[in-house]
C-alpha positions as CSV (number, residue, x, y, z in Angstrom):
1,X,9.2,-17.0,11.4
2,X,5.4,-15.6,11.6
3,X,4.1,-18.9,10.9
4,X,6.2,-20.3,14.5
5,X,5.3,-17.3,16.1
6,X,1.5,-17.5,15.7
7,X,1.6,-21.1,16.3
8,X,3.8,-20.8,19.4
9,X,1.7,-18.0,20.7
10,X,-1.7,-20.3,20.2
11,X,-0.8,-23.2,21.9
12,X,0.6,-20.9,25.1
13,X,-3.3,-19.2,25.2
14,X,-4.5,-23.2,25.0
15,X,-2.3,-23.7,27.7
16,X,-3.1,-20.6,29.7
17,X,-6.7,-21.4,29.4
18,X,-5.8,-25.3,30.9
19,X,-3.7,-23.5,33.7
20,X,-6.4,-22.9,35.9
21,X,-7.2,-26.7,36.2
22,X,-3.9,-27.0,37.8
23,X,-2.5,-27.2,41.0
24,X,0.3,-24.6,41.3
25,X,1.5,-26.6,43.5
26,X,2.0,-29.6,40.8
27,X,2.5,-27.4,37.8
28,X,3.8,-24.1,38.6
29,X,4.7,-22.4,35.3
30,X,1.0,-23.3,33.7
31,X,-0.4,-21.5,36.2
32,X,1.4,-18.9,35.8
33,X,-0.1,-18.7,31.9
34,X,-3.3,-17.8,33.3
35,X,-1.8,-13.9,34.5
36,X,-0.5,-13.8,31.0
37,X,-3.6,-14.5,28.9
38,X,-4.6,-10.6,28.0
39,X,-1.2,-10.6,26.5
40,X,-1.4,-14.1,24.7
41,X,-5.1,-13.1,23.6
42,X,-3.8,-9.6,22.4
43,X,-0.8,-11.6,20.4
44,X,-3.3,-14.1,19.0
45,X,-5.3,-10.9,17.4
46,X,-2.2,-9.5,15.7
47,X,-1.1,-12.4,14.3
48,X,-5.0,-13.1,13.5
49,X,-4.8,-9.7,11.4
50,X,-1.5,-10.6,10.2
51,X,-2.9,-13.8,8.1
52,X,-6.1,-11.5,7.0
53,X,-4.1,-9.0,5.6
54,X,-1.8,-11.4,3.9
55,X,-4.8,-13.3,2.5
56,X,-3.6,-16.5,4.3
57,X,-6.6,-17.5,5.3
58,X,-5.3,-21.8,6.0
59,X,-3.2,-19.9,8.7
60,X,-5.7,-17.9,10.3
61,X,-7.0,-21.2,11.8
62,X,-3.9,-21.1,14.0
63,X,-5.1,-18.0,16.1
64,X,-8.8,-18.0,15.2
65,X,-8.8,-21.9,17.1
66,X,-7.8,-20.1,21.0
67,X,-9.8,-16.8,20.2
68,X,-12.7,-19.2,20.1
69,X,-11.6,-21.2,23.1
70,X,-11.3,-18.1,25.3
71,X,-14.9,-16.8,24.6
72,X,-15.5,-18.2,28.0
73,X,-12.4,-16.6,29.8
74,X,-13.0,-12.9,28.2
75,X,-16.8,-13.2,29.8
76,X,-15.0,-13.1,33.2
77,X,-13.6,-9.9,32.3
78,X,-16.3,-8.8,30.1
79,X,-19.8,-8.6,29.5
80,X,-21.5,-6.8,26.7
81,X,-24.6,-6.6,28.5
82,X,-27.1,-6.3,25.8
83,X,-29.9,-8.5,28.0
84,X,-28.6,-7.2,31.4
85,X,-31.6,-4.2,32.0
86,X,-30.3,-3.6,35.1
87,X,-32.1,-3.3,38.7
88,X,-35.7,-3.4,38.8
89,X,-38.4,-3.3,41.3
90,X,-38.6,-6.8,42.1
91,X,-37.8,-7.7,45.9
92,X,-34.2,-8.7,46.5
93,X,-31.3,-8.1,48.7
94,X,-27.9,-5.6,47.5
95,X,-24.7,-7.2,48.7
96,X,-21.3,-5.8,48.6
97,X,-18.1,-6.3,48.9
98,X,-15.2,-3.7,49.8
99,X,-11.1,-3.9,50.6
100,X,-10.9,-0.9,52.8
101,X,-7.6,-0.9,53.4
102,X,-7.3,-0.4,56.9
103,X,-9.1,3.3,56.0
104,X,-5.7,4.3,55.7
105,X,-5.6,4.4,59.1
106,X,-6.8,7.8,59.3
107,X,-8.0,9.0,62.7
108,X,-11.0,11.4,61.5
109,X,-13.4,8.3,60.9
110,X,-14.0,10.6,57.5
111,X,-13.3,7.7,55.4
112,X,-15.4,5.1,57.0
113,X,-18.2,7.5,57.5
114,X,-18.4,8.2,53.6
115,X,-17.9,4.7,52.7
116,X,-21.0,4.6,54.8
117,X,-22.8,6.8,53.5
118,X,-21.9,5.1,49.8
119,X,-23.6,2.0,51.3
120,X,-26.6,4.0,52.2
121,X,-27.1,5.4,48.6
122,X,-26.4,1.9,46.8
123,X,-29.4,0.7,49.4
124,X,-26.6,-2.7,50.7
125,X,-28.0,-4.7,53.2
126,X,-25.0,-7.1,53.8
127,X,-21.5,-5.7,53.6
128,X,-18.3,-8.2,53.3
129,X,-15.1,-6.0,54.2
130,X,-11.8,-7.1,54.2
131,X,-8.4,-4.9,55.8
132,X,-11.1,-3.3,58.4
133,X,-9.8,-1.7,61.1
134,X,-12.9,-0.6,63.6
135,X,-10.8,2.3,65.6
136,X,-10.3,5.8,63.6
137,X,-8.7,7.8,66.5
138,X,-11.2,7.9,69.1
139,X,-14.0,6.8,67.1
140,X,-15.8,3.1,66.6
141,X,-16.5,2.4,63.6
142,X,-18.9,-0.3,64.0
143,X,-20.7,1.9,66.5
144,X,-21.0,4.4,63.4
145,X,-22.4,1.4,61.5
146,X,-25.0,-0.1,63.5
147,X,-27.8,2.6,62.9
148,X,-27.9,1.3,59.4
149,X,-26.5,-2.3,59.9
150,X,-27.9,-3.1,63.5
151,X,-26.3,-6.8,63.3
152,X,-22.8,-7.3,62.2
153,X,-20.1,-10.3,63.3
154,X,-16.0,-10.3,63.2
155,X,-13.8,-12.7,61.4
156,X,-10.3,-13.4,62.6
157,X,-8.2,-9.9,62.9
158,X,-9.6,-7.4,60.1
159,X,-12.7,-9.4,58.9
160,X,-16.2,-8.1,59.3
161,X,-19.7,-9.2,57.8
162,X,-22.7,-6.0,58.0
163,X,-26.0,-6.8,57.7
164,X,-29.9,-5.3,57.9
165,X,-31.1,-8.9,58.3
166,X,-30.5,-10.9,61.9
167,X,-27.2,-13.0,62.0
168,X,-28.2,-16.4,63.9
169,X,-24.3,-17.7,64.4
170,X,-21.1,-17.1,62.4
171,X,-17.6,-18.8,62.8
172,X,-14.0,-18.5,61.7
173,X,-12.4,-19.7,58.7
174,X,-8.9,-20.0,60.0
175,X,-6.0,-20.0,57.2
176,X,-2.8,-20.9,60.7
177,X,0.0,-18.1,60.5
178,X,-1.3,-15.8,58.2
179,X,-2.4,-12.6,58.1
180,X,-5.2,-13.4,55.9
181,X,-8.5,-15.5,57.0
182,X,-12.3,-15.9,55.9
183,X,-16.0,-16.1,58.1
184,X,-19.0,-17.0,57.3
185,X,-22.7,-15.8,58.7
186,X,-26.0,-17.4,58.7
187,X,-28.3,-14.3,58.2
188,X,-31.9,-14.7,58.1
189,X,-33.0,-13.0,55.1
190,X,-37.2,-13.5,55.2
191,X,-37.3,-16.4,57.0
192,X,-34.7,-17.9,54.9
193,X,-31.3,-18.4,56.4
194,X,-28.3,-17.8,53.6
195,X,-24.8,-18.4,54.3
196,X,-22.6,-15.4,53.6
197,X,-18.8,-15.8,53.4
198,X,-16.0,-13.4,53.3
199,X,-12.6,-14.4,52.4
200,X,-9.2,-12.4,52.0
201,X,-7.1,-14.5,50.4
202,X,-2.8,-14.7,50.6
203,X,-1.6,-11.4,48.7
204,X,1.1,-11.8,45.6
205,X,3.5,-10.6,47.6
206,X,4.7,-8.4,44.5
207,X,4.7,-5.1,45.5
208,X,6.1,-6.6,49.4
209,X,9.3,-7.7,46.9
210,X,9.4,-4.8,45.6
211,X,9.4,-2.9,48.4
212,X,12.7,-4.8,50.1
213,X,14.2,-4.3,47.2
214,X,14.0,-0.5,47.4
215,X,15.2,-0.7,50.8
216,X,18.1,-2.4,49.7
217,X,18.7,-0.3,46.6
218,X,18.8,3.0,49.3
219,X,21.3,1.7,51.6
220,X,23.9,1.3,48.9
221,X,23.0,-2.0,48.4
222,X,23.5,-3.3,45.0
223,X,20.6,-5.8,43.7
224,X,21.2,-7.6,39.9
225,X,18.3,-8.0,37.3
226,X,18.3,-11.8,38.4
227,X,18.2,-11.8,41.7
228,X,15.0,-9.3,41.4
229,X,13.4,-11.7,38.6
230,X,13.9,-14.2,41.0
231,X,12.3,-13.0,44.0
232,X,9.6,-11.4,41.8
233,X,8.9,-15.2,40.8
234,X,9.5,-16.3,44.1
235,X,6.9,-14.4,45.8
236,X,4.4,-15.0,42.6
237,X,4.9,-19.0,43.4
238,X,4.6,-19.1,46.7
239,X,1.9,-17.0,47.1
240,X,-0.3,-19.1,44.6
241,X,0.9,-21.8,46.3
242,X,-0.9,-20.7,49.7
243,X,-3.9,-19.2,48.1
244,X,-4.8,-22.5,46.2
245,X,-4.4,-24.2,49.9
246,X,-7.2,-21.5,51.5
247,X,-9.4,-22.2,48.7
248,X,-9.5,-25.7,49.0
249,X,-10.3,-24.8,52.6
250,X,-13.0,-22.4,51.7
251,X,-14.4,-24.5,49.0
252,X,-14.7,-27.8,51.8
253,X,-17.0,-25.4,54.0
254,X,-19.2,-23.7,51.1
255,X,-19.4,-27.9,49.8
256,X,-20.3,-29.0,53.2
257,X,-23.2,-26.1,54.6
258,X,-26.7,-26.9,54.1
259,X,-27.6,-23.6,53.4
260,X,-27.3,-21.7,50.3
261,X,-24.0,-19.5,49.9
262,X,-22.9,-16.1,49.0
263,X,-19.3,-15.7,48.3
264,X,-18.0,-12.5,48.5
265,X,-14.0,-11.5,48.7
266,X,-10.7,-10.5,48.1
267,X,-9.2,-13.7,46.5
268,X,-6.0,-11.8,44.9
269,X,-6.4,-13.6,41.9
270,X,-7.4,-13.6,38.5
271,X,-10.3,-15.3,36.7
272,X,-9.7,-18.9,35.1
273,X,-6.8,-19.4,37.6
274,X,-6.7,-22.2,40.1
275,X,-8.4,-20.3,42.9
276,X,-11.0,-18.9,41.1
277,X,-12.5,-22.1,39.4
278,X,-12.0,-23.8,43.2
279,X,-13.7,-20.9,44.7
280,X,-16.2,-21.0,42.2
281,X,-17.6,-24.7,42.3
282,X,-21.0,-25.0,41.7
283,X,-21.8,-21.5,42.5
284,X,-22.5,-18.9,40.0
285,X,-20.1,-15.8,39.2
286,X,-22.2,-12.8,39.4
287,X,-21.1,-11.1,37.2
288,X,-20.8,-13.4,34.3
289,X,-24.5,-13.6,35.0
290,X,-25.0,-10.1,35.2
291,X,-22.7,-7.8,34.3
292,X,-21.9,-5.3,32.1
293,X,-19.1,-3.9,30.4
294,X,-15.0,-4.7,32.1
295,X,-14.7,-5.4,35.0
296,X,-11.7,-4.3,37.7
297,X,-11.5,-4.1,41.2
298,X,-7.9,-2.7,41.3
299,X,-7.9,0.7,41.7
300,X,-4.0,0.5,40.4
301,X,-1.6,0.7,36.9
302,X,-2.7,-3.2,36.6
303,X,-6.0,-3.7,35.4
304,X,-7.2,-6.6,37.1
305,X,-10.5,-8.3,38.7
306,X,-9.6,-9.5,41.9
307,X,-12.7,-8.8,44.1
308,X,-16.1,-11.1,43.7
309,X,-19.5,-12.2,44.4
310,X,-20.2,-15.5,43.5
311,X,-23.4,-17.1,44.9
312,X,-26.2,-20.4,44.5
313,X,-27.4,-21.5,42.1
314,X,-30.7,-21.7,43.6
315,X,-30.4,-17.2,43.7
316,X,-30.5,-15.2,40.8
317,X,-29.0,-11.8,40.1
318,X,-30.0,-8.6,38.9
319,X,-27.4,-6.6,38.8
320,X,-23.7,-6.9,39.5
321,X,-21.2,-3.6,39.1
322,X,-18.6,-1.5,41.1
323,X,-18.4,2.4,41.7
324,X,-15.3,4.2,41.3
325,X,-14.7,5.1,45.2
326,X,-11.0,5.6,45.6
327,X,-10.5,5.6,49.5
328,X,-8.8,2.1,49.0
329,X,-6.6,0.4,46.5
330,X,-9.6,-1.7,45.8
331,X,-13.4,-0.5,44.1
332,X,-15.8,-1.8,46.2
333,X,-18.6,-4.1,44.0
334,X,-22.3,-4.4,44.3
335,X,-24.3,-7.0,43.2
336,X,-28.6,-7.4,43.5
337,X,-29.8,-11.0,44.1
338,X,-33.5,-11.7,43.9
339,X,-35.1,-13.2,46.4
């Protein structure tokens, strides 16, 4: 029974670790592997201590084979950091990303102000939010911005790219009936124009299902175990579904610019999945390059990396980390590339 456990167990990681070369639109359930993998990984290294303790040491090839396959997958959550010194004084620009969450749609401007003044102290020069909302009460927030980023350009509804450095033109990303979009900006960094891109990618729709459901449930109506897996699923599918669809679309305009790109974003997904690797290309994942220690953006029970900076491979990094600022259900993340 141990041996078909272990075995079973391996061959879903292999799989999991495959699903992110898949459509989810072609192959639904081995996509879904990929959100699983911690738990496969974790079931590989008990059954892995399993065959050590029983001194079956032919059998420890059956977990040992995907534990050595995922070495690249735990980097993406993971970085021990041992040659990663952190910032130095070489010149270089400090890019950031943030979910803001609408501020909470608080009307003091309190909560913009101090994410402000969080920029400030981290030294950002171009800021990527996502959720912005530039009212709080009677305030503009963008006004409150512009002492410290004097150029800044909207996306599509609550999209918005800060910058130190002039932006020459931006544009729209448009995703059609959607609440979610992405932008890019040309900023002049130097002299040397870089293409920045923010992107908010379609939500999970989980905690949306879970909500109806709960509406349901207190007006006396009754809701079975299936009918929640099933909308659970439902809303799981169907939102990788339209998030593998955007990332095409943003990965056809990073592919097609002349310019070098920064990526920075909400994509609502997990490493190794299908939007990740599309979203990902040719460029460079920041913090596989130059991070330290796990990584999560979710400020949430789950934890999960959502949130990224990916960039050219003609840039380097120097540093690449989040700070525990709790105004959103998001950490914002900050990452140094050298110019």
């Amino acid at each position: 029974m141990l041996l078909l456990i272990s075995t079973l167990i391996a061959v879903f990681t292999l799989f999991g670790l495959c699903g992110g070369m898949i459509d989810p639109a072609r192959g639904t359930a081995m996509a879904m592997l990929v959100y699983i993998l911690p738990f496969l990984l974790g079931g590989n290294v008990l059954t892995a201590i399993y065959w050590i303790a029983r001194r079956r040491w032919h059998w420890l090839v059956i977990p040992a084979i995907p534990l050595l396959f995922s070495i690249p997958y735990i980097g993406t959550n993971y970085q021990p950091g041992f040659f990663h010194d952190g910032e130095t004084d070489h010149s270089g620009i400090k890019v950031a990303t943030y979910n803001v969450a609408l501020f909470g749609r608080e009307t003091s401007g309190f909560k913009a102000l101090d994410i402000l003044a969080e920029m400030k102290r981290e030294n950002v020069d171009i800021l990527c939010l996502q959720e912005y909302l530039d009212t709080s009460g009677d305030k503009i927030n963008s006004d409150s911005y512009k002492e410290y980023f004097p150029y800044f350009c909207f996306g599509r509804s609550d999209m918005i790219i800060y910058s130190r450095y002039p932006i020459e033109r931006h544009e729209v990303i448009d995703f059609g009936p959607t609440n979610n979009s992405g932008m890019w900006a040309d900023i002049n960094i130097n002299e040397r124009i870089v293409r920045v891109y923010n992107v908010h990618l379609e939500t999970t729709g989980f905690n949306g299902t879970l909500h109806r459901i709960a509406k349901m449930e207190t007006k006396g109506q009754s809701v079975e175990d299936n009918a929640v897996i099933n909308a659970i699923y439902g809303s799981y599918t169907r939102g990788m579904a339209i998030r593998a669809r955007q990332a095409d679309l943003v990965a056809n305009e990073i592919q097609q610019s002349h310019y070098p790109a920064i990526v920075c974003g909400d994509f609502n997904d997990v490493p190794y999945s299908y939007v990740y690797n599309t979203m990902l290309g040719d460029l460079v994942d920041g913090f596989k390059e130059c991070g330290k220690g796990l990584m999560y953006t979710f400020t949430g029970k789950k934890i999960v990396r959502i949130d990224y900076i990916f960039h050219d491979k003609n840039l380097v990094g120097e540093s690449y980390y989040k700070t525990d600022l709790t105004y959103s259900d998001h950490y914002p993340v900050f990452m140094k590339i050298l110019f």
